[in-house]
LUMPABA-242489 format. One record per residue: residue in one letter; x, y, z of N, C-alpha, C in turn. Coordinates in pm, whole numbers, plus 50000, padded with zeros to 5 digits. Layout:
REM residues N
AXYZXYZXYZ ...
This chain:
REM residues 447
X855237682137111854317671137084854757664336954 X855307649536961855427646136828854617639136816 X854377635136644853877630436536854157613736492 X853347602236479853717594436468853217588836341 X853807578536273852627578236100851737561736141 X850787566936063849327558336098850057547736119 X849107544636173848967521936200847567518936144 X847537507836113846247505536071845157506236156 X845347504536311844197510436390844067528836377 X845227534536330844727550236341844577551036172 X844257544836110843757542235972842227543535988 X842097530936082840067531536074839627544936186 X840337549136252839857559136322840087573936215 X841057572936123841257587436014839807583035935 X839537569235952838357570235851836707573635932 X837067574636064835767579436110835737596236143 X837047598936136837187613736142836327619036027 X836847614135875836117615235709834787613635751 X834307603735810832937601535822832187610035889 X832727615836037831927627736096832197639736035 X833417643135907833167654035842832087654935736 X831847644435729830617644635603828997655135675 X828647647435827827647658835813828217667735894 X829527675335942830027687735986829647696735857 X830437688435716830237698735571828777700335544 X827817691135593826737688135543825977702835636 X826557703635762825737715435831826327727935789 X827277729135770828067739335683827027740835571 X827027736835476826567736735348824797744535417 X824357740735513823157740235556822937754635573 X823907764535654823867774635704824047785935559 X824777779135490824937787435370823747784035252 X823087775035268821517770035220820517779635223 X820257782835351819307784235419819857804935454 X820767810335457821287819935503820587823435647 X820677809535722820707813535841821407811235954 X821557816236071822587814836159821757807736300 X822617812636375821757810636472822347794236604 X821517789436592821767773136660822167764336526 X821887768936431822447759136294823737761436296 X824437774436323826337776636304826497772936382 X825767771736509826527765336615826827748436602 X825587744636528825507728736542826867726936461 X827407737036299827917729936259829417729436299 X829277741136404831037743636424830737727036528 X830527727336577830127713836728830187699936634 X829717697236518829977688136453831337687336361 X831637700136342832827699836303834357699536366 X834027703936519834817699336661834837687736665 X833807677936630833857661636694834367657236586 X834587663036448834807654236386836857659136370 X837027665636435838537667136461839267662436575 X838157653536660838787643136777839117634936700 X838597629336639839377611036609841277615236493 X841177630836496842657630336430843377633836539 X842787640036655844017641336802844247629536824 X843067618336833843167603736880844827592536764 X844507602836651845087592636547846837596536576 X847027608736564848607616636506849347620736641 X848587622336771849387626836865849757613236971 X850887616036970851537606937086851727605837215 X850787617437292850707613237438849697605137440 X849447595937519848617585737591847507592837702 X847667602237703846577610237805845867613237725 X846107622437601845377626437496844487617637429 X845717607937374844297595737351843357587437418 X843737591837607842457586037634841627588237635 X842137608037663840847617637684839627616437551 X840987613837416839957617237309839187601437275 X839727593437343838877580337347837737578837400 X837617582837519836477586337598835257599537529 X835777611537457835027616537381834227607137301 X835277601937206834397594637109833677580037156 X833937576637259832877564337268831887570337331 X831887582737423830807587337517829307589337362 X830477600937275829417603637157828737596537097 X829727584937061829407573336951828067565137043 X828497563937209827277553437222826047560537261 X826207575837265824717587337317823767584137120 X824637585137054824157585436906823527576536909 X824647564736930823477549036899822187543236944 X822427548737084821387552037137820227558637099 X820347573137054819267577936981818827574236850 X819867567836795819107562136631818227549736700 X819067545036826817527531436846816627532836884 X816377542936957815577548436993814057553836871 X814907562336752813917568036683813917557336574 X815077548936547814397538536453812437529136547 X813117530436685811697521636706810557530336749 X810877545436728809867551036731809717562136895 X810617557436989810277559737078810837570837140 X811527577437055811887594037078811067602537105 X810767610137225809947619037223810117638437179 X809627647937148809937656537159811077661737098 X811797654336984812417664336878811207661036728 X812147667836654811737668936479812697670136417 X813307658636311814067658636233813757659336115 X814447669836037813437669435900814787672735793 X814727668835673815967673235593815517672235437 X815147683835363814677679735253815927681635160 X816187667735159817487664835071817157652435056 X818117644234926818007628734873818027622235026 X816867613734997817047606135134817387608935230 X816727624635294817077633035443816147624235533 X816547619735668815857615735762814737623835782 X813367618935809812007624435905811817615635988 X811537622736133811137617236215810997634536303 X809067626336317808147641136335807537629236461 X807417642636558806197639136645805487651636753 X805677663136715804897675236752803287672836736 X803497667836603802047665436618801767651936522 X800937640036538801217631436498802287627136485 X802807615636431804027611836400804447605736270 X805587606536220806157600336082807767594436142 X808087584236071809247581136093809757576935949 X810877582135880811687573935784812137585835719 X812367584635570813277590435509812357598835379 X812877608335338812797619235226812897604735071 X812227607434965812587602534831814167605034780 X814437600034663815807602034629815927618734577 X814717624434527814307639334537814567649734605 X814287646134745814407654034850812867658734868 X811737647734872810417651634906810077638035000 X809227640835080808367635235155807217627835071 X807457618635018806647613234916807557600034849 X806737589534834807267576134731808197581334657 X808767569234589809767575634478808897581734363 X809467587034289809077589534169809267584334046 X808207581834006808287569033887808907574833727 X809817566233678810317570633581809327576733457 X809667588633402808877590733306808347584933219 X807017581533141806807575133033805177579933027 X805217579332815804367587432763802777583432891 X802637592732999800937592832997800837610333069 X800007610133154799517621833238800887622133335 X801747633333383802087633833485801787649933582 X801477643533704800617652433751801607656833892 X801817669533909802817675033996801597680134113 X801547675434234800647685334351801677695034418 X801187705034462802287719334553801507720834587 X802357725534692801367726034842802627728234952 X801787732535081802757734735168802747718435263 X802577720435413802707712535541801077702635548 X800367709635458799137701035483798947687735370 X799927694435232800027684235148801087675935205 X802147681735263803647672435301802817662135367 X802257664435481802007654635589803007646135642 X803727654135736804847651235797804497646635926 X803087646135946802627640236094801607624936029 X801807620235916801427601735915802357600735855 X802667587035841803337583135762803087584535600 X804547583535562804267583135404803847578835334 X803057566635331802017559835263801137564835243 X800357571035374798937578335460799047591335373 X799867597135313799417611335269799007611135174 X798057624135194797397626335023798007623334876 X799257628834883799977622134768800307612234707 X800637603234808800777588734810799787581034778 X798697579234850797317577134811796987580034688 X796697592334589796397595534498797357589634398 X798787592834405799447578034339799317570734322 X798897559434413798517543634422797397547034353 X796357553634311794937554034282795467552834172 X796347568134070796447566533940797467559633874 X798147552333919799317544933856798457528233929 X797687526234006797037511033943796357508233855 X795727521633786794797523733664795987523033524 X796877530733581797917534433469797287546633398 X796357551033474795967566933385797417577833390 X797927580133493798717590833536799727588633658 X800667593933637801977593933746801577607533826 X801827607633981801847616134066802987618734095 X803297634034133804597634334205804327646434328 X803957641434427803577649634540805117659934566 X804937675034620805897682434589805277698434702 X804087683134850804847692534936806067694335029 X805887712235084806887718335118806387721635258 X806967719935344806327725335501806697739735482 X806527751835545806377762435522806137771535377 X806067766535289806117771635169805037782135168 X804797789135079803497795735021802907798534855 X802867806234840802207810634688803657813834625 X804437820434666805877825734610806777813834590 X806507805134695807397797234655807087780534538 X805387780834561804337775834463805277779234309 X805287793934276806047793234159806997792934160 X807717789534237809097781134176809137768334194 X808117761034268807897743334201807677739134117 X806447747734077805877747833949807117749033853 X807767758833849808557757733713809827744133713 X810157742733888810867728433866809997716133845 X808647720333856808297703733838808357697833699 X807857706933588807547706033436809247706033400 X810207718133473811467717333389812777703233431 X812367700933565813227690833651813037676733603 X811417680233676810517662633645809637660033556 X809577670133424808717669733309807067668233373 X806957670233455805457675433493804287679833366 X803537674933334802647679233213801447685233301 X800957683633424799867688333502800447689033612 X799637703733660799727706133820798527707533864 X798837706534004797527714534089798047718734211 X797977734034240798537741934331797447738534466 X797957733734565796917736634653796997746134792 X796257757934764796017766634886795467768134990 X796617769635067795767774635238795227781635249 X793917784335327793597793435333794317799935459 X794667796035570795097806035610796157811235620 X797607804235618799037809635649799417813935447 X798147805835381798927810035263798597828535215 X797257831135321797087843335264797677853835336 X797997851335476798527857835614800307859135583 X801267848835552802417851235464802647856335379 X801817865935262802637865235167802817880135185 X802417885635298802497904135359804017904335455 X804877896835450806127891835506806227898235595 X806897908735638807147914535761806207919535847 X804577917435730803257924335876802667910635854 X803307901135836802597884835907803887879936012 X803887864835982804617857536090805297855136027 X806117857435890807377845935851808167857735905 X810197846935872811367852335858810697866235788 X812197872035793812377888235685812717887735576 X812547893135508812447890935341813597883235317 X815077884135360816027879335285815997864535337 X814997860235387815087842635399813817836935407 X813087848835326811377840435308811427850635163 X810757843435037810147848834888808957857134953 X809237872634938808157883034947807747889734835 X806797890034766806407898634674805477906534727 X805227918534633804247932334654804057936034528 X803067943734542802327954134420802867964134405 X802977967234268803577981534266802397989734223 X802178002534168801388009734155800368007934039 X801367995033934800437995933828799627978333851 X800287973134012799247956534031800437951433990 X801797951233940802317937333885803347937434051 X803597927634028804597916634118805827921334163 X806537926734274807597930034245808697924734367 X810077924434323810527916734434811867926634483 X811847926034590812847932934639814357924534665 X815257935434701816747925534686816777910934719 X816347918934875816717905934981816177895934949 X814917897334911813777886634857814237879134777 X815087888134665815517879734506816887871334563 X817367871234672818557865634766817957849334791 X816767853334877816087840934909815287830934810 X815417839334731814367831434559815667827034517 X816787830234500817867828034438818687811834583 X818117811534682818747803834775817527787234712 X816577794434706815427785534699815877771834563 X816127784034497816177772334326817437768334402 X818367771734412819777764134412819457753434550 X818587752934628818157739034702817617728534617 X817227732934546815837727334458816607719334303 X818077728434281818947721634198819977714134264 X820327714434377821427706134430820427693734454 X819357692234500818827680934515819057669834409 X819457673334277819657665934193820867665934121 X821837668434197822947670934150823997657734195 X823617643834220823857632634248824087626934359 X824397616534407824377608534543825897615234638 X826747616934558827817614934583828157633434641 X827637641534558827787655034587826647659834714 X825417649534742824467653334863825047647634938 X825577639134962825987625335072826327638435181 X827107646335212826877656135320825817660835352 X825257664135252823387673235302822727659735409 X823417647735296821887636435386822817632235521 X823747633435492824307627335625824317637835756 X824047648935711823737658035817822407656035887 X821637652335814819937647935825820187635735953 X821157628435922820977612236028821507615336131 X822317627336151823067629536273822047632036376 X821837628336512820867627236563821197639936697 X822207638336767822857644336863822547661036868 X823007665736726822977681136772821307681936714 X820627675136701819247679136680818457680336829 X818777667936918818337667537051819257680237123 X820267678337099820847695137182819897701137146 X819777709637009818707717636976817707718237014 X816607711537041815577712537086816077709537264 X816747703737314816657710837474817037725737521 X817887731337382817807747937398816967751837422 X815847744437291814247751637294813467749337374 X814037741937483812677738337562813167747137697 X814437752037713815307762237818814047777037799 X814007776737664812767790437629811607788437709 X811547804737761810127803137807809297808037677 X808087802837657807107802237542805507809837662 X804617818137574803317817837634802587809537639 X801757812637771800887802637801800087801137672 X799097785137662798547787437558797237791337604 X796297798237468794877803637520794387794637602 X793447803037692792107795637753791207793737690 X789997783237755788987785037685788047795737641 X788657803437713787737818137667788237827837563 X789347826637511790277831037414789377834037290 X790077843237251789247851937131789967842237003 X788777844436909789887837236761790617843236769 X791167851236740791877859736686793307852936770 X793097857836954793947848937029794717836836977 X793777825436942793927810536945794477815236787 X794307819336719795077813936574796547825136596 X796477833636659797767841636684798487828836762 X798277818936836799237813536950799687799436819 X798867799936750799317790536628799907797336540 X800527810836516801127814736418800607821236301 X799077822536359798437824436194797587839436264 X797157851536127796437858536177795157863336111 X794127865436171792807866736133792147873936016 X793127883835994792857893935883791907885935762 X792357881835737792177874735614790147866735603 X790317867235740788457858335740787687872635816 X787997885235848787377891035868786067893735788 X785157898435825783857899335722783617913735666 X784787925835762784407936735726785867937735634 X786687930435591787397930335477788647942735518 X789147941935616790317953035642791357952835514 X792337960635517793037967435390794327957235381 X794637949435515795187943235489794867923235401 X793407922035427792967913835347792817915035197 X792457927335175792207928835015793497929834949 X795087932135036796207932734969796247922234963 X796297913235074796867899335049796237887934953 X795007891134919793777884334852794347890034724 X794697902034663795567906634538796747900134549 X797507894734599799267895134620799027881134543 X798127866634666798427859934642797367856134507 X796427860334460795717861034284796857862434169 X797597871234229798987877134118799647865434097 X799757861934171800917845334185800187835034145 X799017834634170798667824834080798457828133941 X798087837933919798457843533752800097840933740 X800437840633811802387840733721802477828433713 X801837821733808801627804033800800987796633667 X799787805833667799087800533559799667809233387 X800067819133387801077822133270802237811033228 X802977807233355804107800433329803857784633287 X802437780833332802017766233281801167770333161 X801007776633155800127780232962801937781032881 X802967786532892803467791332864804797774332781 X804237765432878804967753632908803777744232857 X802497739332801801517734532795801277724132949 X801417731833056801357721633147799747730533218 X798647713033244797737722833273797397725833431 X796947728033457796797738833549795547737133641 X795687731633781794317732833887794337735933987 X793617742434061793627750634228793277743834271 X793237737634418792517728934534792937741434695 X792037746534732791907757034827791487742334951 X792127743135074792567736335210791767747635277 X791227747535400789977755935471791227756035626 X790927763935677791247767235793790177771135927 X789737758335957788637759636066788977760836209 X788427772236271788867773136450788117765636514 X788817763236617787777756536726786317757936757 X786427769836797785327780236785784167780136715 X784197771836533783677767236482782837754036471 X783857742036549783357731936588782277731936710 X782667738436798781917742036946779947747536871 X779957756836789778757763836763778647758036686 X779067747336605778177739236556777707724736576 X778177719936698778347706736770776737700536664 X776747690236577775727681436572775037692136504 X775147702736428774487710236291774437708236203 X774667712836083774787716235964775817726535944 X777417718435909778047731235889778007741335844 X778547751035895778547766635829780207776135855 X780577781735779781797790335783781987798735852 X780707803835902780747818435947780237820236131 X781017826736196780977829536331781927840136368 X780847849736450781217861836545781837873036454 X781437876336334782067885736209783287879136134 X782997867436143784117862036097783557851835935 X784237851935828783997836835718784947833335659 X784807819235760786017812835724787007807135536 X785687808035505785317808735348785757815635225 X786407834735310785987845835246786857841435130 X788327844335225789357841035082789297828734965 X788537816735032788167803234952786977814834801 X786647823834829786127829934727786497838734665 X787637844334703788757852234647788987843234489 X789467833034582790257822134440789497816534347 X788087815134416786937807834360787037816934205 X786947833234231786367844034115787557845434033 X788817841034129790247841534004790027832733887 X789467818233983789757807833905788917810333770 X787417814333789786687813333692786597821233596 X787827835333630787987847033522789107841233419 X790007828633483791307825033401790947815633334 X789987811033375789527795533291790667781233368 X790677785433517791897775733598790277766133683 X790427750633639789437744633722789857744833898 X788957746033900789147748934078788447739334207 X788957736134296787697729034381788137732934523 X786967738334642786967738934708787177726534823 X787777722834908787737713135001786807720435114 X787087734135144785887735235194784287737535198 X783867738935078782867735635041782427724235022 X783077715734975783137702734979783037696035118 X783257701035242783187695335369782127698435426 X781737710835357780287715635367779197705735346 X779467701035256777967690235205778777682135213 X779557673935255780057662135242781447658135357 X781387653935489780897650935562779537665035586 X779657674935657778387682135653778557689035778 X778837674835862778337675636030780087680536087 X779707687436209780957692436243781727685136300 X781537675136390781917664536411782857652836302 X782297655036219782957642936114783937652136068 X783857664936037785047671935976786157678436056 X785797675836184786807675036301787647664936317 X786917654836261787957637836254789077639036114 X788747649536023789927649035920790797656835980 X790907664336060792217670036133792767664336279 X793977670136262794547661136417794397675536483 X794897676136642794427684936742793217690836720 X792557679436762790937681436781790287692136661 X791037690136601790347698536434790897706836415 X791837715536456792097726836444793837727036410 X794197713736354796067705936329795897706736152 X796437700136107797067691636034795887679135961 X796167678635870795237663835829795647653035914 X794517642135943794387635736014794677623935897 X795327612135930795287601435883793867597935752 X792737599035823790907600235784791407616335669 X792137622035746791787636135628792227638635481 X793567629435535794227628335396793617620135297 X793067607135339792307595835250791137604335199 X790197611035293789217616135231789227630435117 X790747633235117790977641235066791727639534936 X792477629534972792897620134800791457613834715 X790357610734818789477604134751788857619334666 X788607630234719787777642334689788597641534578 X789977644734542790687652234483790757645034331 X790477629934322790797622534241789587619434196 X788427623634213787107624934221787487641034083 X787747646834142787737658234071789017656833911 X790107654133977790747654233818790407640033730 X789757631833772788997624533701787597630333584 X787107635833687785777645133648786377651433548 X787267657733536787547670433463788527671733314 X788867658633371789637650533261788627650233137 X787577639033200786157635633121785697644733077 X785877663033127784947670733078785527678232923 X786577671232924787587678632832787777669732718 
């Protein structure tokens, strides 16, 4: 087989070879990110195959070869174009693209929908406004602060932005994380004050996956070496095991490459726009058979297991695994709240409620209430309540707050999507930037 030297047509084709290596390295880089395998090594060897057609097309001199590899690359090039027109106008169904890197593509529609791009950060949130002397206020949080199912305007963060930067009281920098928890809470926290000079936070907790995660291998996440697990040791303090300190150690170095310039992410983000091996991916996942989902007769316990989440935690007779996890995640917010005393950055809880169906049904047109069939939904919202008020950390319930305000079960079914029992609803997030800004206003004044 011989070798022939470029022409300027195998010039622009060496330069689209460069171009599909950008997100081949970018999925590379991904697998070694993330230390996981799986359909991600596969995507990146498959992106890194296509991006070694356009040099068979360029250097080899049979004419069969280059038709074959001609026909590769236009088949690819026009399935791609296709799908970016597709999800630029919205009308992709049934994947999720998500990339938290400078300007990583989103485009969500599992549940609600979002379409566009990550900040120059690598957050789901406006840009971030250049520093200057006033309040800057960092929110953490996981998937309910991200709000990866409205658009980015529509989320709590965003909203509360526009509120305090038309006043000019304070800069926001929203800093959720879809899966995150309490473990990984402190390590935002320390990038928000050390990264983005953050002078205020406010951690906000789930009640339910944040208290059901942080028992790692007897909840639903990954295994320690690709989810932050902490435990108690005998004398109550914090302790982390190898694998764990592997994945805490994977975590910051995401969290520092994000800002390590345009030119050194340009693989991370360009892996994000590649559209192709994301739709492979999810028709793998849809090859899976998955369980049916509950019936209507399904026990809680059922219906929040088929969502990923588990009950322990709202039991009323307080099993052994609630009172660990109700300690685990208190500890973390003490290392949270040490490390912002420690930094003068101050410091506020906002606790997110986790209501079942089950709840809406028995109370159709009542007076809300938390509690059904030995169950309160509440319990842990009072866990944090008694942390907050032993540390001197201001605190506010959202679910108490939904309690007296909407009230009715009905109206507090309209702040979540899947019929109440999802994600903030478009209505949930507004009413929840309005609560929230209600409160660090208040508290500002009280000080």
């Amino acid at each position: 087989m011989h070798l022939k030297r470029p022409t300027s047509l195998n010039i622009v084709l060496l330069s689209a070879a460069v171009l599909l290596a950008l997100p081949a390295t970018g999925a590379a880089l991904h697998v070694f990110e993330t230390g996981r395998t799986g359909m991600r090594l596969a995507a990146a060897i498959a992106v890194g195959a296509l991006a070694v057609t356009p040099l068979v097309f360029v250097f080899v001199r049979s004419d069969t070869w280059k038709r074959r590899a001609a026909y590769v690359m236009t088949m690819v090039l026009a399935v791609e174009l296709l799908l970016q027109l597709m999800t630029l106008t919205g009308l992709m169904p049934g994947i999720n693209v998500l990339g938290h890197v400078p300007y990583g593509r989103v485009y969500w529609t599992s549940e609600g929908r979002a379409n566009g791009t990550m900040n120059g950060c690598g957050w789901y949130a406006n840009a971030f406004p250049p520093r200057r002397e006033t309040r800057r206020i960092a929110l953490i949080g996981d998937s309910l602060l991200e709000g990866l199912q409205v658009p980015v305007h529509q989320t709590t963060g965003s909203q509360l932005a526009h509120r305090f930067e038309r006043s000019g009281s304070a800069q926001v920098l929203s800093l959720g994380l879809s899966g995150s928890g309490p473990a990984q809470y402190v390590e935002v926290l320390r990038y928000a004050h050390r990264t983005l000079g953050a002078t205020e936070a406010v951690i906000f907790v789930h009640l339910g996956n944040d208290f059901t995660d942080v028992l790692g291998d007897r909840g639903v996440k990954p295994p320690p070496d690709q989810y932050i697990v902490y435990h108690l040791d005998a004398a109550g303090r914090l302790t982390l095991s190898a694998d764990a300190e592997r994945a805490r150690q994977r975590f910051r170095r995401r969290l520092r490459w994000n800002h390590a310039g345009a030119i050194v992410n340009l693989p991370r983000t360009a892996r994000t726009h590649l559209l192709l091996p994301r739709v492979a991916q999810s028709l793998v996942r849809m090859t899976r058979r998955r369980p049916p989902p509950p019936g209507p007769e399904a026990s809680i316990c059922e219906r929040m297991a088929a969502i990923g989440l588990l009950d322990f935690a709202f039991r009323k007779d307080r099993p052994p695994e609630a009172i660990e996890a109700a300690r685990v995640v208190t500890a973390l917010l003490t290392a949270c709240s040490d490390d912002a005393r420690r930094n003068n950055v101050r410091l506020r809880v906002v606790t997110i409620p986790k209501w079942p169906l089950q709840l809406y049904d028995a109370d159709a047109g009542r007076v809300w209430t938390s509690e059904i069939d030995g169950y309160d939904f509440l319990l842990p919202d009072r866990d944090i309540a008694a942390w907050a008020a032993a540390n001197d950390v201001p605190f506010l319930s959202l679910g108490e707050r939904m309690a007296a305000d909407p009230g009715n079960s009905e109206r507090i079914r309209a702040l979540f999507l899947q019929n109440g029992a999802g994600h903030f609803s478009p209505a949930g997030h507004a009413w929840t930037a309005r609560v929230v800004a209600e409160f660090l206003t208040a508290e500002v004044t009280m000080q």
